[in-house]
TORSERO-42475 format. One record per residue (C-alpha): residue in one letter; residue number from 1; z, x, y. Coordinates in Angstrom, 1 decimal, m for minus. Example, Ala and Ser with C-alpha at 12.3 -4.5 7.8 and 13.67 -1.06 7.14 Angstrom:
<atoms>
{atom A,1,{7.8,12.3,m4.5}}
{atom S,2,{7.1,13.7,m1.1}}
</atoms>
This chain:
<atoms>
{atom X,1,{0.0,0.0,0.0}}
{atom X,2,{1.1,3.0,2.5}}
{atom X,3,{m2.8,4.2,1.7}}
{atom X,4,{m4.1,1.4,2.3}}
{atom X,5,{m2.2,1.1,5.4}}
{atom X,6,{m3.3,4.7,6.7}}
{atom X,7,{m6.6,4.4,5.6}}
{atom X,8,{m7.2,1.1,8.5}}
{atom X,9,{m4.7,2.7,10.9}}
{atom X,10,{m7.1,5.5,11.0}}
{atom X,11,{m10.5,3.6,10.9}}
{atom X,12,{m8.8,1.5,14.2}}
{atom X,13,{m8.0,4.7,15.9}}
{atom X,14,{m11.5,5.6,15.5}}
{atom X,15,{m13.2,2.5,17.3}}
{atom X,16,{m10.6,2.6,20.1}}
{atom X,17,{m11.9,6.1,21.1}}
{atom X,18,{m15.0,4.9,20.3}}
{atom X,19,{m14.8,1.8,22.6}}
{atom X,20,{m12.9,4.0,25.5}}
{atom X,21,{m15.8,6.4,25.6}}
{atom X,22,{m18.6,3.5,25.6}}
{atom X,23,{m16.6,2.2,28.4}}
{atom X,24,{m16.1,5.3,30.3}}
{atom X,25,{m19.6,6.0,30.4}}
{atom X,26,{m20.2,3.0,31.9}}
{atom X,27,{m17.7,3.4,34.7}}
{atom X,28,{m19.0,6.9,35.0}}
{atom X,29,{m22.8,5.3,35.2}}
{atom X,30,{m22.2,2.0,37.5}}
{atom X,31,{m19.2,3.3,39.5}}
{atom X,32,{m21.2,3.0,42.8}}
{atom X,33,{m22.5,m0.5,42.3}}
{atom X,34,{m18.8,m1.7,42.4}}
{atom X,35,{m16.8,m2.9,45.0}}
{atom X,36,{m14.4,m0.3,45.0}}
{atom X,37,{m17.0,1.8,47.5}}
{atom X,38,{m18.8,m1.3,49.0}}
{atom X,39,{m20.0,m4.5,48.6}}
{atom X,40,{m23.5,m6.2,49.1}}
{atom X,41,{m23.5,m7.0,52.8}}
{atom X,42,{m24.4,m10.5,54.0}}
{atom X,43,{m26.1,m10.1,57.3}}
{atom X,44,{m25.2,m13.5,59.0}}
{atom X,45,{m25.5,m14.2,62.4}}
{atom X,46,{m22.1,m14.4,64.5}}
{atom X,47,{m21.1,m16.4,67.3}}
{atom X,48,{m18.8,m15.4,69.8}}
{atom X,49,{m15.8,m17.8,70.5}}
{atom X,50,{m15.1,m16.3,74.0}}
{atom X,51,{m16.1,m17.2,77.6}}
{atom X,52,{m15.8,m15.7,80.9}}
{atom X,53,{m14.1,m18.5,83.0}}
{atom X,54,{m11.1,m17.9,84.5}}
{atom X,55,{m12.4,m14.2,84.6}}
{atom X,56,{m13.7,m11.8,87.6}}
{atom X,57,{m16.6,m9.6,87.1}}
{atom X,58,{m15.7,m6.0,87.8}}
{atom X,59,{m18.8,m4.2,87.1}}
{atom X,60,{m22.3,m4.0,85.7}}
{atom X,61,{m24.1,m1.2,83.8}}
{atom X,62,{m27.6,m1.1,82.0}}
{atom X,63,{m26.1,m2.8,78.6}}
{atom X,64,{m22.7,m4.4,79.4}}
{atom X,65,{m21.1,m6.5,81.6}}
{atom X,66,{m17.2,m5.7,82.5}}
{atom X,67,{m15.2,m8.6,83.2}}
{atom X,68,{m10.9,m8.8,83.7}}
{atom X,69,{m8.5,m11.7,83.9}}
{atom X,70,{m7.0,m10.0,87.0}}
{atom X,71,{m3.5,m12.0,86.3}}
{atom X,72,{m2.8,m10.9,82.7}}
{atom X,73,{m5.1,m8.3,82.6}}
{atom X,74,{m7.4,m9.6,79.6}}
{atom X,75,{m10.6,m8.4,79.1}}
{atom X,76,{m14.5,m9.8,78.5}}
{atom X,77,{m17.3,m7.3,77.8}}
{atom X,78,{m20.8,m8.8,77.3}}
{atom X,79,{m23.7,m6.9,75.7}}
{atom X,80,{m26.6,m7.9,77.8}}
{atom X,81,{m28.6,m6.7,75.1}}
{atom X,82,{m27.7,m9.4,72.4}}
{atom X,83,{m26.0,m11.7,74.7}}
{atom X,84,{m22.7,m11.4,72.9}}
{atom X,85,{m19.4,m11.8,74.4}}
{atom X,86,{m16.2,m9.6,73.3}}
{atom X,87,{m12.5,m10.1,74.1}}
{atom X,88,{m9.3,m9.9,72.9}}
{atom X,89,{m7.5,m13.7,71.9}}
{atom X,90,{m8.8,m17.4,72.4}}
{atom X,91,{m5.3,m18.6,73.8}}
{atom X,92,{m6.1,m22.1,72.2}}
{atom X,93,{m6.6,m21.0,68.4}}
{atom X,94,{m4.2,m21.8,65.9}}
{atom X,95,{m3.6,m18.0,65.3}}
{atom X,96,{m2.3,m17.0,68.7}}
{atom X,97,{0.3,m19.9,69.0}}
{atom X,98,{2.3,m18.7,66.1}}
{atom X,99,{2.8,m15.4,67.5}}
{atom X,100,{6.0,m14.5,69.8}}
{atom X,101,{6.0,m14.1,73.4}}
{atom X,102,{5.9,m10.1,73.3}}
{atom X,103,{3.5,m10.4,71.3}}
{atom X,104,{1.0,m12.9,72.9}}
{atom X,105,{1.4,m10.7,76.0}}
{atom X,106,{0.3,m8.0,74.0}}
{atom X,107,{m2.5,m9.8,72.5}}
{atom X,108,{m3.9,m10.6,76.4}}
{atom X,109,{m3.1,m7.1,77.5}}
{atom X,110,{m5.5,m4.1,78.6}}
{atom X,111,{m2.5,m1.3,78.0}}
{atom X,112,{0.2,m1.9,75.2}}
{atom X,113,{3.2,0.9,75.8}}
{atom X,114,{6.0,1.6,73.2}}
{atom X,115,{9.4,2.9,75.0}}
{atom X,116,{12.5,4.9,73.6}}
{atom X,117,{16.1,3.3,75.0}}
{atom X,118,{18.8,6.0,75.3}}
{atom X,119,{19.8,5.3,72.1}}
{atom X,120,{16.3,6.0,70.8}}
{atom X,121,{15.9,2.4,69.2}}
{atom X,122,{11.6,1.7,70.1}}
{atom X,123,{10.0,m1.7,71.4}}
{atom X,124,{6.8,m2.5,73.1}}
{atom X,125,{5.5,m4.4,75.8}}
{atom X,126,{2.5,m5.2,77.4}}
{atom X,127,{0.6,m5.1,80.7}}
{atom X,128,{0.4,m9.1,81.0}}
{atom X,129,{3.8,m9.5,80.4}}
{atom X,130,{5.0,m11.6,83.6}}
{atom X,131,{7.9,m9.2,84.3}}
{atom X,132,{5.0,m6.0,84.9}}
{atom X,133,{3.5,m5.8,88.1}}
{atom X,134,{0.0,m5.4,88.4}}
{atom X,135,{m1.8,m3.7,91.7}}
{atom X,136,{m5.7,m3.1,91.7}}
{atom X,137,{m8.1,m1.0,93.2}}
{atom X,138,{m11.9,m1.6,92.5}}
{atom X,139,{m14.8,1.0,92.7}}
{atom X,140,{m18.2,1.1,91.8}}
{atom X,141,{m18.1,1.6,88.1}}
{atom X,142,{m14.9,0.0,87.3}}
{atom X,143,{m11.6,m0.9,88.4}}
{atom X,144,{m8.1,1.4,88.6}}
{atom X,145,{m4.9,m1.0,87.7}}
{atom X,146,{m1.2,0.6,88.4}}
{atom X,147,{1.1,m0.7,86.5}}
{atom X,148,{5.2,m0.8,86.6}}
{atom X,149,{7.0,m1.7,83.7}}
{atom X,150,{10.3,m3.1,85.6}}
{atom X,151,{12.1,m3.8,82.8}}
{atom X,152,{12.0,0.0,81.3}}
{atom X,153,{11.3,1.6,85.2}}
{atom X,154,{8.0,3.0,83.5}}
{atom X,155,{4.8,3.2,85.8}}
{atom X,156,{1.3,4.8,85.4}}
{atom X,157,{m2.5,4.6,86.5}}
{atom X,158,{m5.1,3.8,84.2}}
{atom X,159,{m8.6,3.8,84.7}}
{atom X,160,{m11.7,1.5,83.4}}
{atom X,161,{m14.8,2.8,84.0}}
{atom X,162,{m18.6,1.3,82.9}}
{atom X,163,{m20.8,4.0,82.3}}
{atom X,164,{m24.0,2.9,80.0}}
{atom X,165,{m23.5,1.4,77.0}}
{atom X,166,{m19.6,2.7,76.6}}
{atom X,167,{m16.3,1.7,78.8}}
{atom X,168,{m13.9,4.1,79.3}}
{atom X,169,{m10.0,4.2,79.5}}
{atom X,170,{m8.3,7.0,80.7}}
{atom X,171,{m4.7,7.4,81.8}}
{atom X,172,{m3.7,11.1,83.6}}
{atom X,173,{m0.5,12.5,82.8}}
{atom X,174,{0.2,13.4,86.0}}
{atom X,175,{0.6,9.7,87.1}}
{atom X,176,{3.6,9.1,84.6}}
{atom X,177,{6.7,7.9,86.5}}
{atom X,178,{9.9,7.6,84.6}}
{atom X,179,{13.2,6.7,86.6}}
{atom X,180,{15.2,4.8,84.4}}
{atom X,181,{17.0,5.7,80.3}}
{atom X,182,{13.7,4.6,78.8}}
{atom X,183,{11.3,7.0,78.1}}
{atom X,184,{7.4,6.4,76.9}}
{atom X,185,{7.0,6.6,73.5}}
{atom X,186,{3.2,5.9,73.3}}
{atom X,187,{0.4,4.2,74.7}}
{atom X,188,{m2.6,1.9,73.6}}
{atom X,189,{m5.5,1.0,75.4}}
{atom X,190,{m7.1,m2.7,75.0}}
{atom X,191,{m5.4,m3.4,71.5}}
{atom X,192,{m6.9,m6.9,70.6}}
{atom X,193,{m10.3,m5.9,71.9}}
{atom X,194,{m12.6,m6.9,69.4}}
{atom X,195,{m9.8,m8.3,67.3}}
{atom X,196,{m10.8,m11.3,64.4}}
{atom X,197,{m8.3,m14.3,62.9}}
{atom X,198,{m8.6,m13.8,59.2}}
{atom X,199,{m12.5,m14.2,57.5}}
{atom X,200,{m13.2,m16.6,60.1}}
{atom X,201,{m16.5,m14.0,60.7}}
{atom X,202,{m18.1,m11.4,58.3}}
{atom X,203,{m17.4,m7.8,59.1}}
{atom X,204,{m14.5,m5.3,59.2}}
{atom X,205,{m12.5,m2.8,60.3}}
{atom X,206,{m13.4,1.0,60.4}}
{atom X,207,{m11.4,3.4,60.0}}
{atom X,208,{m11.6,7.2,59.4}}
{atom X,209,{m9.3,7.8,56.0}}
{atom X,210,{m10.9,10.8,54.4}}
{atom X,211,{m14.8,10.1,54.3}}
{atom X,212,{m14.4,6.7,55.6}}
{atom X,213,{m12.7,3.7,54.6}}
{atom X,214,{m13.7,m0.2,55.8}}
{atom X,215,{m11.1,m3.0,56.1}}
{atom X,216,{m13.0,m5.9,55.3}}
{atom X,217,{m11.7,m9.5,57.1}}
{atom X,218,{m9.8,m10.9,55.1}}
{atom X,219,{m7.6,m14.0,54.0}}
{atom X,220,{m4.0,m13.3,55.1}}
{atom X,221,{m1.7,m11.7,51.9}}
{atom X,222,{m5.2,m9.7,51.1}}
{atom X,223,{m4.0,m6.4,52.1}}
{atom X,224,{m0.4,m5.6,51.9}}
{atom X,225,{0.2,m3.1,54.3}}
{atom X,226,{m1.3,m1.2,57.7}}
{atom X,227,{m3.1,1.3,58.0}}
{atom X,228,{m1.5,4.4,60.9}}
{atom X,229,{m2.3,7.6,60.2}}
{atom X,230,{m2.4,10.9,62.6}}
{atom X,231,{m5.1,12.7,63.9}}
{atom X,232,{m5.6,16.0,62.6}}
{atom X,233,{m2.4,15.4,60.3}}
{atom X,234,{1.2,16.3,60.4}}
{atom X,235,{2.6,18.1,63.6}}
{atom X,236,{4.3,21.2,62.0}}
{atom X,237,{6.7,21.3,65.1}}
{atom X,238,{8.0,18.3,64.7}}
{atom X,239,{7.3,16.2,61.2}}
{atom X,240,{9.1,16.2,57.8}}
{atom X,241,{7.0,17.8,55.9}}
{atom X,242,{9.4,17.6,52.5}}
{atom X,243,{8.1,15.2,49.7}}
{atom X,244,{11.0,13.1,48.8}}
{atom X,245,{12.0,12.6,45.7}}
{atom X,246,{11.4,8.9,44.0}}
{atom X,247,{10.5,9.8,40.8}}
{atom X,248,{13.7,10.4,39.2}}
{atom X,249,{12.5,13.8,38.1}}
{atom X,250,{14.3,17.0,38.6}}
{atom X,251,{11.5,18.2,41.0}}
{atom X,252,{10.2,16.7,44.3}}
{atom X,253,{6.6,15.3,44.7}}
{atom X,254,{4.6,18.5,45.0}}
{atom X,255,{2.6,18.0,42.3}}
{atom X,256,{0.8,14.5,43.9}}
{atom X,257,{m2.3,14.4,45.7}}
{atom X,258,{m1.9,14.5,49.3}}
{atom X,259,{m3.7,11.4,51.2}}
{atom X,260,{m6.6,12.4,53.2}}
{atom X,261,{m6.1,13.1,56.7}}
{atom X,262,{m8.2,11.9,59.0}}
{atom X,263,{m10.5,14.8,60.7}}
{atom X,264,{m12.0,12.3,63.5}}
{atom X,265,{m10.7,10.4,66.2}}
{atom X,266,{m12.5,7.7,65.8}}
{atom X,267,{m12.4,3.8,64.8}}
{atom X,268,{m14.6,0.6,64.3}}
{atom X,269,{m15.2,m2.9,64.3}}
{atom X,270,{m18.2,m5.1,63.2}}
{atom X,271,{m18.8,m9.0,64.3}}
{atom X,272,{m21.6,m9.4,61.3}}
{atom X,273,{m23.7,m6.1,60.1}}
{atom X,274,{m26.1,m5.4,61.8}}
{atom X,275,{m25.5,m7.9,64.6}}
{atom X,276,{m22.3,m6.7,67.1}}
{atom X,277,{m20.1,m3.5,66.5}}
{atom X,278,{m17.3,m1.3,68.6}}
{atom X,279,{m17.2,2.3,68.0}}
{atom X,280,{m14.2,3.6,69.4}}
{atom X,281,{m13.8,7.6,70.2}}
{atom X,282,{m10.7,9.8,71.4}}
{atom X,283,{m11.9,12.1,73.4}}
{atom X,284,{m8.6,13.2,75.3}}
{atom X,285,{m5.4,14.0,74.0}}
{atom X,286,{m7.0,13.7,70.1}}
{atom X,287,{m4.3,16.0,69.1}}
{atom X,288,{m1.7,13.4,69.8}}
{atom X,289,{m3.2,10.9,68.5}}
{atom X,290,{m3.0,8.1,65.9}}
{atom X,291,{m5.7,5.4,64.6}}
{atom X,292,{m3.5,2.2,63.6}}
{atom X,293,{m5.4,m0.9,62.0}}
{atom X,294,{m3.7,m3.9,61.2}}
{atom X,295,{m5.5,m6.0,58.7}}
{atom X,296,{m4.3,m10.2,59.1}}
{atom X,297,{m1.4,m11.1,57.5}}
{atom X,298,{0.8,m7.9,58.6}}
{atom X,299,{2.1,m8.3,61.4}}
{atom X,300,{m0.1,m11.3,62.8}}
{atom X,301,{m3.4,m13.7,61.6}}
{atom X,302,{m5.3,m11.1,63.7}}
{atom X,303,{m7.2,m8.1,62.0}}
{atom X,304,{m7.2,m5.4,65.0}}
{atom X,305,{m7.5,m1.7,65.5}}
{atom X,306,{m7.1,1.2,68.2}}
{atom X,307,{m6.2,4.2,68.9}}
{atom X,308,{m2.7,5.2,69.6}}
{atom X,309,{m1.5,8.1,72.3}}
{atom X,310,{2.1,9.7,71.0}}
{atom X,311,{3.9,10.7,74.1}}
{atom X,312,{7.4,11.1,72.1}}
{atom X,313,{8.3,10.9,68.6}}
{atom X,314,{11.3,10.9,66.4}}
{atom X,315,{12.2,13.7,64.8}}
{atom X,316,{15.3,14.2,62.3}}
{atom X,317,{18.2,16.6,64.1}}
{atom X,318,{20.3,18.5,61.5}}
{atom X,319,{23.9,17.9,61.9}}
{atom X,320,{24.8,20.1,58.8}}
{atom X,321,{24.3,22.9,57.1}}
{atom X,322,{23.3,20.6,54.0}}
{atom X,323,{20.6,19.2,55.6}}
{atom X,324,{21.9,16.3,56.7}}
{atom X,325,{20.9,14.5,60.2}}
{atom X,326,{20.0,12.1,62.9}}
{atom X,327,{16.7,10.8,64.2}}
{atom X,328,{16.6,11.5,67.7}}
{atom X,329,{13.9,10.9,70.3}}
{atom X,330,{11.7,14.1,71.6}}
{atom X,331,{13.3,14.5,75.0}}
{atom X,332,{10.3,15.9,76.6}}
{atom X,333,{7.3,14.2,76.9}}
{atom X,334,{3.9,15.8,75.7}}
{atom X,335,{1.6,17.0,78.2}}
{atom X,336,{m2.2,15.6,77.9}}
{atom X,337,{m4.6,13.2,79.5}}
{atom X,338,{m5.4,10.1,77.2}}
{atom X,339,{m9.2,9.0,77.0}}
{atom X,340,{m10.7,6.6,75.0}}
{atom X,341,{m14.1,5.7,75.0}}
{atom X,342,{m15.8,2.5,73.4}}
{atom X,343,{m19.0,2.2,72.9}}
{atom X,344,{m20.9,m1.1,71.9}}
{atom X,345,{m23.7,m1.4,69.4}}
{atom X,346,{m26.2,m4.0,68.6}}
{atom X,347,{m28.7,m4.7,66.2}}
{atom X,348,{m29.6,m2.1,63.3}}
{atom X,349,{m27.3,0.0,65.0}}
{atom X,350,{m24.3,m2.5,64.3}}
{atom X,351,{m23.1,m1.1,61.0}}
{atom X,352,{m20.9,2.0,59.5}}
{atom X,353,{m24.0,3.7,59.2}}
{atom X,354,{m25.3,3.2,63.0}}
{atom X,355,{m21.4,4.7,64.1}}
{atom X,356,{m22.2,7.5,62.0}}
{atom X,357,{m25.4,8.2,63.5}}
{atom X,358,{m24.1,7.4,66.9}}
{atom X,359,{m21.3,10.0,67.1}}
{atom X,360,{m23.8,12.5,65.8}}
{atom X,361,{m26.1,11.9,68.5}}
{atom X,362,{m23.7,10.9,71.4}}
{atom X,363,{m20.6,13.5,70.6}}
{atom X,364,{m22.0,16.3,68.2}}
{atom X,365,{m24.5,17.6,70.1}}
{atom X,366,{m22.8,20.3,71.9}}
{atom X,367,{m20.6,21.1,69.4}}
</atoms>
C-alpha cells in the first residue's frame, strides 16, 4: 500500500512542476498584455464641468487663457486650442460638500501651506481660507498675490505667470515672513488643479515611481493608500535611514528591495487620452521636493496630484545614548526658490507618451 502510495505521490509531484512551468512560460510570454503594466486605453471624448463665471480674466497667451476667482483665489485655465476648461472643484457636486471646511478651502485655493506650532504638531491651511488676506498686483503676463496667513503670522509673495502654453508659479525665499511660533513646514501650488471625483471621467494620474507609474480614476476603496515620495530620495542630513525591524527576524530589513526613487520632478494628469493633459515640472528648489498624489477615497472623493516644497521637516533628536529620541521640527528653514511650471497638452499629445516626449523637447535640451 506505502508503494502504491509513493508511486502516485511521485507521478503528482511530477505534473505540478509540470503545470508550474507551462504556466510560467505563459506569464513570461504575455506578461505585457496584462494590466499589471497598462491597459487598452478607451479614447472617449471628455467634457469639462467648469465655467468661468464668477471669475476675472487675468491674462491671455497663444494657447491658454488665465482666469482667478480674486476672493478665494480659485483658478480657471482654458486651452484655446481644444476649447477645454480646467479648474480645481465644482462647489455644487456631491463630492466637495462632504469635505470639511479646511479642507474645502483648500480645495478652492491657488497655495496650500503646511505650518509647525511650537510644539512641532503640523496642520495646513489654505489661501481661500476667509481668515487669510489676500492683496493683488496685476501685470502683463500674470498676476502677483501676497498672502498673510493671520492665524499662523506667516506671509509670502507668489507669482503666476502665462508664458505660451505653460503657467508658472513661483514663490522667492526671500519674501518669507515669519513673526509668530509657527514656522512653514511646506508649500503647494494650485493643489486641486486638474483634480477628478472618482471614475466620473477616463484618465489618470502620473506619477514618476521608478520608470513611471499611472493612477488610474478610480471608484473610492480602489487604492488603499497615497502615493508621497521625495525627489532625488532620502536627505542624508536629516532622514532615518535605518530599516526597522517587522519581521520578527534577528536581523533588520537590509535584505529587501528598496522602492524606486523617483529621479524626475515631475507629475501628470489626463482628462481622456489623447484629449486634455497637465504635465507638471519642478524646476526650482527640486531638491526639496516631493510629488504627493492622492487617488479618491484617501483622504477625499477627489483624485489629485502636485508637487510639494519641504521648507522644514521632522527629524528624530537622540535623547540617549541607546538611541532613543524625539521628533523635533528643523529650526531653520531651507534656503531655495520654489517654481513649478504646468504645462497643458492637447490632442495626440495628451497621453503619458506625449509628457514624455514633451519634457524631452521642452526641458532636456540643454542638458
Amino acid at each position: 500500500m506505502s508503494g502504491f502510495q509513493g508511486k502516485y505521490k511521485f507521478l503528482f509531484t511530477i505534473i505540478y512542476l509540470l503545470v508550474g512551468y507551462l504556466s510560467f512560460s505563459q506569464a513570461i510570454g504575455n506578461e505585457f498584455l496584462s494590466n499589471r503594466f497598462t491597459r487598452p486605453e478607451k479614447y472617449v471624448d471628455v467634457n469639462s464641468p467648469f465655467t468661468l463665471e464668477g471669475y476675472t480674466k487675468i491674462g491671455e497667451s497663444s494657447a491658454l487663457e488665465l482666469w482667478i476667482d480674486l476672493k478665494t483665489t480659485s483658478l480657471r485655465v482654458v486651452d484655446k486650442r481644444s476649447g477645454y476648461i480646467w479648474g480645481d472643484v465644482v462647489t455644487t457636486h456631491e463630492a466637495f460638500s462632504e469635505m470639511n471646511d479646511t479642507w474645502k478651502a483648500i480645495a478652492k485655493s491657488i497655495v496650500l501651506i503646511e505650518y509647525f506650532d511650537d510644539r512641532g504638531i503640523s496642520n495646513v491651511i489654505g489661501s481661500a481660507d476667509e481668515s487669510v488676506q489676500k492683496s493683488y498686483s496685476r501685470v502683463n503676463d500674470g498676476i502677483d498675490f501676497k498672502f498673510n496667513f493671520k492665524k499662523v503670522d506667516i506671509s509670502f509673495l507668489l507669482s503666476v505667470r502665462l508664458s505660451g502654453d505653460r503657467i508658472v508659479f513661483q514663490l522667492k525665499n526671500g519674501t518669507i515672513k515669519e513673526s509668530g511660533k509657527y514656522t512653514l513646514a511646506s508649500v503647494i501650488f494650485a493643489p486641486f488643479l486638474g483634480s477628478t471625483v472618482s471614475n466620473e471621467i477616463d484618465g489618470y494620474v502620473f506619477v514618476p515611481d521608478g520608470p513611471g507609474a499611472l493612477i488610474r480614476f478610480s471608484k473610492p476603496a480602489h487604492y488603499l493608500n497615497w502615493f508621497e515620495k521625495r525627489v532625488y530620495g532620502k536627505d542624508y542630513g536629516i532622514d532615518n535611514l535605518a530599516s526597522v525591524n517587522d519581521l520578527r527576524s534577528k536581523r533588520p530589513n537590509d535584505f529587501l528591495r528598496e522602492e524606486p526613487s523617483i529621479l524626475t520632478p515631475v507629475f501628470g494628469i489626463v482628462h481622456g487620452v489623447k484629449r486634455n493633459a497637465i504635465f507638471g515640472v519642478v524646476t526650482s528648489g527640486k531638491e526639496y521636493s516631493s510629488i504627493v498624489a492622492y487617488p479618491s477615497g484617501i483622504l477625499s472623493l477627489y483624485n489629485w496630484v502636485s508637487a510639494k516644497f519641504i521648507y522644514r521637516q521632522k527629524y528624530l533628536q537622540p535623547t540617549s545614548r541607546s538611541g532613543a529620541g524625539i521628533q523635533v521640527a528643523q529650526k531653520d528653514m531651507n534656503k531655495f526658490d520654489a517654481k513649478l511650471e504646468v504645462s497643458f497638452l492637447a490632442g495626440n499629445d495628451a497621453d503619458y507618451v506625449g509628457m514624455a516626449k514633451y519634457y524631452r523637447d521642452n526641458y532636456l535640451k540643454n542638458c
